[in-house]
Structure formats: structure tokens, C-alpha cells
Rosetta silent file (secondary structure, phi, psi, omega in degrees, C-alpha in Angstrom):
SEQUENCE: XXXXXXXXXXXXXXXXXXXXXXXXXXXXXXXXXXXXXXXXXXXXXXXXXXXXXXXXXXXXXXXXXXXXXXXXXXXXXXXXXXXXXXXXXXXXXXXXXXXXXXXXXXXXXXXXXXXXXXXXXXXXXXXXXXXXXXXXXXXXXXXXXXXXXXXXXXXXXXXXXXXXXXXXXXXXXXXXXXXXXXXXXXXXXXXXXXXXXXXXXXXXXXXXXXXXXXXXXXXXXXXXXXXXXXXXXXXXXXXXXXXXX
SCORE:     score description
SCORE:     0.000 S_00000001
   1 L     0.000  121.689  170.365  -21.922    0.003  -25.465 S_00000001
   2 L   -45.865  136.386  171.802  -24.622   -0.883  -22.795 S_00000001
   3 L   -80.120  144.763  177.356  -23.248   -0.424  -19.327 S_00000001
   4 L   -66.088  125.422  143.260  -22.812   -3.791  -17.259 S_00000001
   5 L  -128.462 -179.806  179.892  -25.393   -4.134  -14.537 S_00000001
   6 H   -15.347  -72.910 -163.006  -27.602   -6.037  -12.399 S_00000001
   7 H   -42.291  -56.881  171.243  -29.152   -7.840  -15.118 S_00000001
   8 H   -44.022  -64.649 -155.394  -25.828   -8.641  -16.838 S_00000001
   9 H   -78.948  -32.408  179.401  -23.429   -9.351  -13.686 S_00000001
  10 H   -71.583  -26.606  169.859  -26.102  -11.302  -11.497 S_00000001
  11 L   -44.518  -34.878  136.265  -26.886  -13.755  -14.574 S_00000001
  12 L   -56.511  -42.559  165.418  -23.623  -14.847  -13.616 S_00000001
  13 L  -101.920   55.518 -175.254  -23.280  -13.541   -9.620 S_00000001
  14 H   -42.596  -46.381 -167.128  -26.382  -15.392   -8.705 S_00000001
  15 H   -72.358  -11.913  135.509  -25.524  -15.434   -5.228 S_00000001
  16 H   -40.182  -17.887 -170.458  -25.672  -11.312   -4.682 S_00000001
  17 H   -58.361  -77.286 -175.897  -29.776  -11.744   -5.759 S_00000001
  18 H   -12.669  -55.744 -149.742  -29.736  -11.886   -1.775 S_00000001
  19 H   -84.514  -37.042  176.132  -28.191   -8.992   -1.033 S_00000001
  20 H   -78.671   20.217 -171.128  -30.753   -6.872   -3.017 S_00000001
  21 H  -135.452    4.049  158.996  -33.710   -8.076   -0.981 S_00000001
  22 L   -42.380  179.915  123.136  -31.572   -6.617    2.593 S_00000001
  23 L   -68.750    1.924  169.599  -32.897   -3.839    4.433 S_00000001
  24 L  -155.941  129.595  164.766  -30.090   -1.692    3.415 S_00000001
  25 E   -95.336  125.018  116.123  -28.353   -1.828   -0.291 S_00000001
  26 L    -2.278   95.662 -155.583  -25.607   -0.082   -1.398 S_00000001
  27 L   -71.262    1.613 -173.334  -26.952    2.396   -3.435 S_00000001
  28 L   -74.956  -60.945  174.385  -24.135    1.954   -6.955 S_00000001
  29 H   -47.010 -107.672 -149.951  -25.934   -1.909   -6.271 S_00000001
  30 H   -29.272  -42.579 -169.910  -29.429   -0.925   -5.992 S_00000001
  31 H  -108.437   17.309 -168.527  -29.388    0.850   -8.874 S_00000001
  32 L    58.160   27.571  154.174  -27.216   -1.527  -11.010 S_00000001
  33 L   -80.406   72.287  175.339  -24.472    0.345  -11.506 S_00000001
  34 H   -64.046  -31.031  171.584  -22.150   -2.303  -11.132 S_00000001
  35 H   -58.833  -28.001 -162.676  -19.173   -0.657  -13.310 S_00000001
  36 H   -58.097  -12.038 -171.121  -19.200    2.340  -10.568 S_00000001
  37 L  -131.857  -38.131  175.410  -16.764    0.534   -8.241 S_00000001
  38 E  -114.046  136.972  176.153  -15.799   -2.976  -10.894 S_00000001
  39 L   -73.791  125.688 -160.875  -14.017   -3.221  -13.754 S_00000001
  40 L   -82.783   -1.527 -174.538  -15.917   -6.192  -16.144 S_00000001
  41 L  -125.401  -22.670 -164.012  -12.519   -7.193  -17.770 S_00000001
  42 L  -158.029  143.803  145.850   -9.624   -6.671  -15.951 S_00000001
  43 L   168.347  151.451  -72.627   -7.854   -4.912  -13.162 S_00000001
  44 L  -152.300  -13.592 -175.400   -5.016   -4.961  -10.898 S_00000001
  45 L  -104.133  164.598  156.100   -7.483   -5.183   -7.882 S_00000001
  46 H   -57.375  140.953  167.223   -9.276   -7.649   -5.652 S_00000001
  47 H   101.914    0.059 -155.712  -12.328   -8.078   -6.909 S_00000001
  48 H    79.660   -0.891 -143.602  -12.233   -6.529  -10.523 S_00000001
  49 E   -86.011  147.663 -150.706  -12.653   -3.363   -8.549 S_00000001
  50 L   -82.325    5.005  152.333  -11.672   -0.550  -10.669 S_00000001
  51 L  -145.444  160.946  158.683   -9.382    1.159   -7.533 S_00000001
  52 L   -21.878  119.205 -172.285   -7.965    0.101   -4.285 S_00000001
  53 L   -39.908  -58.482 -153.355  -11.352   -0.059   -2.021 S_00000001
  54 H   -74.092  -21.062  164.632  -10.721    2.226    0.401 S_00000001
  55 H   -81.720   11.514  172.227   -9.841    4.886   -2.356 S_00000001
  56 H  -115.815  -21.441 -176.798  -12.742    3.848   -4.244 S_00000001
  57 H   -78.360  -39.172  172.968  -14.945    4.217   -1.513 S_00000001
  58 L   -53.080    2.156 -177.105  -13.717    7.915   -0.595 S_00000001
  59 L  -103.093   41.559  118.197  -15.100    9.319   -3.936 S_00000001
  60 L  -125.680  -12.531  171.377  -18.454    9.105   -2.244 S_00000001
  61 L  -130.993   91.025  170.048  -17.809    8.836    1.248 S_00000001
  62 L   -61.204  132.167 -175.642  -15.644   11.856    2.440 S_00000001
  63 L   -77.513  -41.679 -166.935  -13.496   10.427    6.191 S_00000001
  64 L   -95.092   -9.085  162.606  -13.012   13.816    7.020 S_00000001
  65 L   -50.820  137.570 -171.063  -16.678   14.895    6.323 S_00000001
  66 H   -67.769  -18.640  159.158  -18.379   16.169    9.745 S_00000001
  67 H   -32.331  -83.079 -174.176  -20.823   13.466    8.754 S_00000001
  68 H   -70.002  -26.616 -173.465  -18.913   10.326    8.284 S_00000001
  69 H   -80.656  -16.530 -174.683  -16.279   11.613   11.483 S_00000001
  70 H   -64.957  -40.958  177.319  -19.570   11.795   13.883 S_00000001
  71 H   -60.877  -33.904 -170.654  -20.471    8.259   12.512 S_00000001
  72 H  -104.462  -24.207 -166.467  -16.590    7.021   13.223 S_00000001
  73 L   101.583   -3.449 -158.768  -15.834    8.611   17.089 S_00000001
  74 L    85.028  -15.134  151.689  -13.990   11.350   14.763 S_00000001
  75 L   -29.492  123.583  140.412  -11.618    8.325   13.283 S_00000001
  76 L  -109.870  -25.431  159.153  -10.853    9.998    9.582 S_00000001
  77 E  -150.561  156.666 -157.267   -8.017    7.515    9.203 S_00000001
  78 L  -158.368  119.858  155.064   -7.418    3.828    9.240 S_00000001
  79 L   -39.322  -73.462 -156.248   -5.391    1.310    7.615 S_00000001
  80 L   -44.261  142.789 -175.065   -8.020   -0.880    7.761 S_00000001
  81 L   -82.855  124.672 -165.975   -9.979   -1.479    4.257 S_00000001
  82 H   -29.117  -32.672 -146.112  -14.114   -0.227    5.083 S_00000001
  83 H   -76.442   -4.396 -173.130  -15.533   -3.601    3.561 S_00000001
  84 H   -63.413  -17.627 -179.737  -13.846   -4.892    7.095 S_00000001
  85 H  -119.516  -50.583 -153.127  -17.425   -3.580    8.618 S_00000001
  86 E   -99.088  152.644 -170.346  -19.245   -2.346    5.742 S_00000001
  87 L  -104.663  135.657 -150.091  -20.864   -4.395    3.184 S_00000001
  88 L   -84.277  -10.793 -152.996  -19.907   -3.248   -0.012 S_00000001
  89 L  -130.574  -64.735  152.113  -23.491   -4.453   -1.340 S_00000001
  90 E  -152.236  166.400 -166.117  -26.579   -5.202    1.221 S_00000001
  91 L  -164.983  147.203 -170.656  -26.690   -5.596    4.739 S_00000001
  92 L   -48.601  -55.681  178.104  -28.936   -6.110    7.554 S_00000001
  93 L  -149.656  156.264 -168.964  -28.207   -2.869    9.354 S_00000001
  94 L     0.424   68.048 -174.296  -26.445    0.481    9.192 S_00000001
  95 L    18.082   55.321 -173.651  -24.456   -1.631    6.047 S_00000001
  96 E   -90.236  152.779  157.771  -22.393   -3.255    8.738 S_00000001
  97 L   -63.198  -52.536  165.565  -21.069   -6.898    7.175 S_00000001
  98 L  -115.698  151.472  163.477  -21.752   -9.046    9.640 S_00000001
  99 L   -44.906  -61.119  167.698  -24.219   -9.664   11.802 S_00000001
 100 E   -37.811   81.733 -166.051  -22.481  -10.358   14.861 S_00000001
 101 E  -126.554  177.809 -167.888  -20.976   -7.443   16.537 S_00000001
 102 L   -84.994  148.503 -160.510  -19.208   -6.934   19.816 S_00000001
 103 H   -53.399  -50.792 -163.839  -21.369   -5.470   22.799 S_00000001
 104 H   -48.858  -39.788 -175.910  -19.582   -2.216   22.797 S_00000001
 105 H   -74.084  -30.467 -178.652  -20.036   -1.639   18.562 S_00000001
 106 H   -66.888  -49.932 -157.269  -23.389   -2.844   19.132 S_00000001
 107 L   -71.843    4.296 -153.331  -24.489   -0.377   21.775 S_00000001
 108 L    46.020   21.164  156.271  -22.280    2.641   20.110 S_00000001
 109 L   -53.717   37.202  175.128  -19.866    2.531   23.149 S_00000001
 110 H   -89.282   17.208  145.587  -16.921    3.673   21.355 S_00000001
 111 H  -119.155   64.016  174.845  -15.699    5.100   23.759 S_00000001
 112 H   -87.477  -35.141 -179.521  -15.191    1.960   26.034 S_00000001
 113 H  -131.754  -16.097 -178.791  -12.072    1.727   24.034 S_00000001
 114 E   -98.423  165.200  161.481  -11.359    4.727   21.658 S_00000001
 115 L  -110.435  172.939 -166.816  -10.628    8.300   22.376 S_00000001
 116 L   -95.565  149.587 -173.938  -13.058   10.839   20.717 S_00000001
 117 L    32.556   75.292 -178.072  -11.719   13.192   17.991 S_00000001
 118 L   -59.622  172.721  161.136   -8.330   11.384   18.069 S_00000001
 119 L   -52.611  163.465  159.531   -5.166   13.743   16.865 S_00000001
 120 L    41.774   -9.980  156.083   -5.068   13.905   13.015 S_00000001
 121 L    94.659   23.443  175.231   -8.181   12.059   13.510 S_00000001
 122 E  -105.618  139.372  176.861   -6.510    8.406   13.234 S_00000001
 123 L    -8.596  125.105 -168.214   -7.342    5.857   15.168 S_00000001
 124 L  -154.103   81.450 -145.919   -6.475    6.156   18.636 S_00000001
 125 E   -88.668 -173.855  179.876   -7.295    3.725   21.773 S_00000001
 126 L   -88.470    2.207 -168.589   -7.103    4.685   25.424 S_00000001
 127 L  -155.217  166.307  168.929   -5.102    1.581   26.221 S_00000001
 128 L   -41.616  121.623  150.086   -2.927   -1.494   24.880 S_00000001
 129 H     6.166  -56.915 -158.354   -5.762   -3.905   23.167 S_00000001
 130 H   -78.720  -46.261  159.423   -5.082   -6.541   25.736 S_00000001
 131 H   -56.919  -44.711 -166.357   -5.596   -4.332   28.761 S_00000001
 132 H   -83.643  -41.944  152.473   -8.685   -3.255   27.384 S_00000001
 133 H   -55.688  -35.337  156.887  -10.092   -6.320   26.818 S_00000001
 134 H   -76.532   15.605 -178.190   -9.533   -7.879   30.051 S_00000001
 135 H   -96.632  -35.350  164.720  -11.350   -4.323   31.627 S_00000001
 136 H  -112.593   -6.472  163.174  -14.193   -6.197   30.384 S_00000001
 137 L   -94.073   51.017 -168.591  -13.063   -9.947   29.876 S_00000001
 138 H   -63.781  -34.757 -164.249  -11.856  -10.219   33.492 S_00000001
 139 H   -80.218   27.440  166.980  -12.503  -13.946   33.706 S_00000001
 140 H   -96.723  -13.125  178.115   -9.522  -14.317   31.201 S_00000001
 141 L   -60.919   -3.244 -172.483   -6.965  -13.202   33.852 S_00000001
 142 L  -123.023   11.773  153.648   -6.595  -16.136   35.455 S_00000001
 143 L   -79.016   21.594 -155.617   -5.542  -18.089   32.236 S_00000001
 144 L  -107.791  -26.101 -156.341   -2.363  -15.410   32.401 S_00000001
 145 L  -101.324   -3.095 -147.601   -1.320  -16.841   35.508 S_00000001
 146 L   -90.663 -179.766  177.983   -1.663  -20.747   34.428 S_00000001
 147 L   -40.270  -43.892 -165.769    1.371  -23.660   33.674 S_00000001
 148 E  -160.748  127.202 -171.274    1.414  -22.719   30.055 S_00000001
 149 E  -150.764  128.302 -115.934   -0.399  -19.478   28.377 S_00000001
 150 L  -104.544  131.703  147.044   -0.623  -19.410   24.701 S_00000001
 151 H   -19.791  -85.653 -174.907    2.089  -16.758   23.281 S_00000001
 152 H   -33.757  -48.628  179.599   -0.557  -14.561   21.647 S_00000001
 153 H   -59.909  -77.410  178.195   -2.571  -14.420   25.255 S_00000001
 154 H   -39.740  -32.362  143.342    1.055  -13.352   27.209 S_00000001
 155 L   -56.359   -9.039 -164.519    1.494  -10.802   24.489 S_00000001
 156 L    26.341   49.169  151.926   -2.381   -9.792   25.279 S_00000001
 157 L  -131.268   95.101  142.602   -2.610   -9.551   21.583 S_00000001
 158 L    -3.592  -48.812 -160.393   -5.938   -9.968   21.387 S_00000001
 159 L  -107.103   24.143 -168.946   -6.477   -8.868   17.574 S_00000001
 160 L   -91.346  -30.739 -175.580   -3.994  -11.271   16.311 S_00000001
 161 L  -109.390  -44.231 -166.699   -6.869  -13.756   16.586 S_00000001
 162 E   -96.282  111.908  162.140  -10.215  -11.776   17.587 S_00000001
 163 L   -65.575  124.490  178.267  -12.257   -8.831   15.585 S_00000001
 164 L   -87.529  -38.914 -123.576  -13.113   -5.982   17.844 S_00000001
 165 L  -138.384  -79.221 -173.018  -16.338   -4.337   16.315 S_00000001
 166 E  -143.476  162.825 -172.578  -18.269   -7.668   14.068 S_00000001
 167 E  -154.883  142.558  168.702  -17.595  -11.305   12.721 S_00000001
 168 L   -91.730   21.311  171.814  -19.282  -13.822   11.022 S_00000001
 169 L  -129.653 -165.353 -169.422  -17.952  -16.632   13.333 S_00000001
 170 L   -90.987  134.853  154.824  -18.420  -17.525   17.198 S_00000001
 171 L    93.492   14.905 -170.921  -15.881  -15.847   19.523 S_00000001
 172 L    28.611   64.066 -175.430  -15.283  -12.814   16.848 S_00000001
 173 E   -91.615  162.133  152.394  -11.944  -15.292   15.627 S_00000001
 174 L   -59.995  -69.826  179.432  -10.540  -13.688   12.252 S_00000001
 175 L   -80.888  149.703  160.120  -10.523  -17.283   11.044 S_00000001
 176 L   -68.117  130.519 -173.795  -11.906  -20.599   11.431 S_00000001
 177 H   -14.193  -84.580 -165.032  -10.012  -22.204   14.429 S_00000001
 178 H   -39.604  -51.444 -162.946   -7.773  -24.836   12.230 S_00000001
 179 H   -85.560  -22.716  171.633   -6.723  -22.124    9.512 S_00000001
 180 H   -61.576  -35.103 -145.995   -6.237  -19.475   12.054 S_00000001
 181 H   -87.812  -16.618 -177.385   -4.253  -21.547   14.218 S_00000001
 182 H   -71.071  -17.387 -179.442   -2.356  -22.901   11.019 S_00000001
 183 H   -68.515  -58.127 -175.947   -0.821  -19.202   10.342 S_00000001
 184 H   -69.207  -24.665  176.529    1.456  -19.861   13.584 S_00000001
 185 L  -155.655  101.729 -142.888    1.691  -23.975   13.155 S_00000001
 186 L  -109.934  140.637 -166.190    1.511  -23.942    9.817 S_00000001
 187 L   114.692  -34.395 -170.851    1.262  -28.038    8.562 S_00000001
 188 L   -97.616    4.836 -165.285   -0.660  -29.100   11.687 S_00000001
 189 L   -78.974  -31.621  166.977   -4.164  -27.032   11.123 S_00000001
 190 L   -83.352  -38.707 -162.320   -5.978  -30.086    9.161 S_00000001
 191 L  -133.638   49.372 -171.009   -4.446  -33.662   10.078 S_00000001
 192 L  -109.691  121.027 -174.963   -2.565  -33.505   13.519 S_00000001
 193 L   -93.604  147.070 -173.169   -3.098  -37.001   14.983 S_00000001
 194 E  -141.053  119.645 -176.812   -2.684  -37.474   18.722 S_00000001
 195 L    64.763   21.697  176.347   -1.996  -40.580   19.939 S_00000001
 196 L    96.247  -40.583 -167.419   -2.817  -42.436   16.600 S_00000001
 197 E   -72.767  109.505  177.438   -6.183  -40.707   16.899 S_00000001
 198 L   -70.045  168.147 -169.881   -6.557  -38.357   13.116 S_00000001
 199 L  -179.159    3.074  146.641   -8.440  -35.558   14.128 S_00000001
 200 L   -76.324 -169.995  123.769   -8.710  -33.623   10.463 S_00000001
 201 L   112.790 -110.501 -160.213  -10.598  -34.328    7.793 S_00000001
 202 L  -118.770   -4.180 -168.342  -14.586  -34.879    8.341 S_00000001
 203 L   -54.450  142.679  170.096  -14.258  -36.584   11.925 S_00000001
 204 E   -95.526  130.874  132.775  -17.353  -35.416   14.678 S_00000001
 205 E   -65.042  115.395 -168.850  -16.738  -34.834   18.050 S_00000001
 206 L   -76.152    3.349  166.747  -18.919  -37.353   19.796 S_00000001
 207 L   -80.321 -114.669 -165.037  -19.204  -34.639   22.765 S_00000001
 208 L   -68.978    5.508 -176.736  -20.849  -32.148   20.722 S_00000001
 209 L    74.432    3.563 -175.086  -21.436  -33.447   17.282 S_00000001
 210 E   -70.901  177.617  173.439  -18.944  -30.410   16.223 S_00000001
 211 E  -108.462  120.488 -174.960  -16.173  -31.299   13.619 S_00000001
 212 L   -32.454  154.308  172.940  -12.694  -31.923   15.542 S_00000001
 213 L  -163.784  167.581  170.129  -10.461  -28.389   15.610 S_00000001
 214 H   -43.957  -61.001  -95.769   -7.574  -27.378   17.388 S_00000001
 215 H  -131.897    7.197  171.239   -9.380  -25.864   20.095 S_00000001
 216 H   -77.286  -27.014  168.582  -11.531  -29.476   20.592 S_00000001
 217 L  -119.639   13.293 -175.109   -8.336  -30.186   22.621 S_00000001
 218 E  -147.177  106.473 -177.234   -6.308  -27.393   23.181 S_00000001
 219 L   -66.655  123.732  178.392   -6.996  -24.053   25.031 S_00000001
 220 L   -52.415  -19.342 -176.309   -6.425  -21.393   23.003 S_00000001
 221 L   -99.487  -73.791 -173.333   -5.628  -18.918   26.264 S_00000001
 222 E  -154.014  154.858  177.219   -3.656  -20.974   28.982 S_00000001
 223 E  -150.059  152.805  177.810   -3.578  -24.312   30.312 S_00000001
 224 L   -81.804  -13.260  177.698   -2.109  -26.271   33.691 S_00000001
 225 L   -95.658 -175.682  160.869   -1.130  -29.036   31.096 S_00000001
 226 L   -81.138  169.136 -167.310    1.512  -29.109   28.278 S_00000001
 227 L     7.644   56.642 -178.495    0.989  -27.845   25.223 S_00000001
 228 L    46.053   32.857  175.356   -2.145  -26.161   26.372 S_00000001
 229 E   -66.374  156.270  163.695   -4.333  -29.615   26.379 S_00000001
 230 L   -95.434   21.935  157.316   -7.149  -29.390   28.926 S_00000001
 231 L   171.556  150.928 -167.395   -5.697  -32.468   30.124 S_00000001
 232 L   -39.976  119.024  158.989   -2.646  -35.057   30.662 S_00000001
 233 L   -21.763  -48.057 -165.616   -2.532  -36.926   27.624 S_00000001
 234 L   -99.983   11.211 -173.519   -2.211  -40.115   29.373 S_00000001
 235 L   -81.891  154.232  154.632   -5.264  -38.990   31.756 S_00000001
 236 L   -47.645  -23.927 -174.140   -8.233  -41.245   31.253 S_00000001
 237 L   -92.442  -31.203  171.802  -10.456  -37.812   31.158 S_00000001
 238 L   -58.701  -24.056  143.327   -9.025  -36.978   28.746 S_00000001
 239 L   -78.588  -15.423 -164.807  -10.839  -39.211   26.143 S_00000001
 240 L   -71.966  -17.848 -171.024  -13.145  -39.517   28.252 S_00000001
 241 L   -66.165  -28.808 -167.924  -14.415  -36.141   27.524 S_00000001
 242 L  -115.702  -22.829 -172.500  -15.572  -36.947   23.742 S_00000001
 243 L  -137.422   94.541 -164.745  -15.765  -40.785   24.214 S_00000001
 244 L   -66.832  154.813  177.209  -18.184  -42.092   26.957 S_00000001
 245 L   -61.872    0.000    0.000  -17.613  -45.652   28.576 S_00000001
């Protein structure tokens, strides 16, 4: 039987062509071994892949290698599954996923937040998340102190919404605004009309030409208003902000 590869699986996974024209490939990809990590018929995993990721990735990338912990801070284990940073396939740079990364991940500042050669070599930071973020995100402290501050923000957890190390959106969110915001107020993340005004579907905000979201009218951190608007409902500024006289 011919083994399944490039030739085969991209005739079909067009959109992966990309990925082989990165500066960095995945070398199972590069060389069309596509079976080395998915199974072409079946299998019990995301993806087709023919184990759990992170146990498919360890049969070529030892955690505990002095290699890969020098590479990690000395991290050898984490919950988290690799493809959350690494691109399973091609990638721009040092097979990271996304472009985007956070100053600290960029510059190789881990320890701005980690400690080096944790115990047992699992993750390990020097502080809560929340604390550590406002040691460099000071000018969020003074939504802590306002009329109404956002549960998640008062909890300073930070990663319930935000990616520390890279993201493919603005503000390293997990999510796009509506479906993130839809895990906690879950019904209201597409269609929640205010004041008669719909504010799902395809509608523009004529302030920025953006597409309406939670967060066109609601701070996500704290607000002096109810239910974290950036302003009284019945204030005049308040339309006024998206809809000029």
C-alpha cells in the first residue's frame, strides 16, 4: 500500500500548501510523512491524529531532554497540549503558532514570570497570574478600584480570558470577544439588543467601522456605570459615541 502523503492529503487539505512555503516546517510535513502523527481513516483523536498530541509529540521531542528543558525555562511538564505554541506544521519562527506573542515570550524573558528549573520540572510561576500581570499592566489597577469590576478582573484571573506567551487575535483574548464572553453569558454573545438597538448579526460600528461586540459597549475590566457600560444608558454620550449628530 503506498503511504498517504503530501501529494495525497493536500489534494484534499489545500489550505496546508501554505504552510510548506514557511520559514520553518515541521519536518514529518516537509517530508510528507503525513501518517507519522494522522491516522487516514479513523481514530479516537482530534484531528485523525493517531495518539493524544502531546504523547505523540514526545516520541520525537523528549520534555526532559537537556535540550528541549533549556528551550522551556526547565518546564518538562505541562497540562497544556504543545500545538498551544507550536505549529504542528509550518510557522514563521522557532515553529511558534502564532505570530503575535507577548513582550516577555518575545524577548525570552521567562523569567519575568516563571521560576527556572521548577521542582519536578512542572510549571511553576513566581506569583498568582493576576499579580503578575499588573507588575507590568499597572494601568489596569485602577479599574480594580471602580463602581463595578468584571468578576474575572476581581478574581485577577487573567488567563480565563487572555494567552500569556502568543495569539492570533488583538489583546491575546482566547476567543473572539462575543464567543468568549458567551462561555459566562451564554445566549447573549450574538443578538443582545439594548434599548431596541440589535447589536449581533453583521451590524458596523459607525465609530470604527468594526462589527458590534460585547466589548463595543461594555468594559471588559471595570466600569463607574452598571453593568460595566462606559456610560449611563440614558446618557446622550452614550450613542453619541458610535452615532454623530
Amino acid at each position: 500500500m503506498v503511504k498517504p502523503g503530501n501529494a495525497l492529503c493536500l489534494s484534499c487539505h489545500a489550505d496546508r500548501k501554505a504552510d510548506l512555503e514557511k520559514p520553518y516546517v515541521h519536518s514529518p510535513f516537509k517530508d510528507g510523512d503525513c501518517s507519522t502523527c494522522h491516522d487516514p481513516h479513523a481514530s479516537p483523536n482530534r484531528y485523525r491524529l493517531n495518539q493524544p498530541l502531546n504523547d505523540l509529540c514526545v516520541m520525537c521531542h523528549d520534555p526532559t531532554s537537556a535540550e528541549q528543558k533549556k528551550k522551556h525555562f526547565g518546564i518538562a511538564v505541562q497540562k497544556a497540549r504543545c500545538s498551544t505554541c507550536h505549529s504542528p506544521h509550518g510557522s514563521t519562527q522557532k515553529a511558534l503558532l502564532h505570530e503575535k506573542q507577548h513582550a516577555p515570550f518575545a524577548s525570552s524573558l521567562c523569567e519575568s514570570c516563571h521560576v527556572e528549573n521548577p521542582p519536578a520540572g512542572k510549571v511553576t510561576l513566581k506569583d498568582a497570574p493576576g499579580t503578575l500581570c499588573l507588575g507590568c499592566h499597572d494601568n489596569l489597577r485602577e479599574f480594580g478600584a471602580m463602581k463595578v469590576v468584571h468578576a474575572p478582573f476581581r478574581q485577577r484571573a487573567c488567563l480565563r480570558c487572555h494567552l500569556p506567551h502568543a495569539a492570533p487575535r488583538d489583546y491575546f483574548l482566547v476567543g473572539e470577544a462575543p464567543d468568549l464572553c458567551g462561555q459566562c453569558h451564554p445566549g447573549k454573545e450574538r443578538d443582545h439588543p439594548i434599548v431596541g438597538h440589535p447589536t449581533g448579526g453583521n451590524r458596523v460600528s459607525p465609530k470604527d467601522g468594526k462589527p458590534f461586540t460585547c466589548v463595543s459597549c461594555h468594559h471588559p475590566h471595570g466600569s463607574s456605570h452598571a453593568r460595566l457600560l462606559f456610560a449611563e444608558r440614558d446618557d446622550e454620550g452614550f450613542c453619541m459615541t458610535c452615532h454623530k449628530k
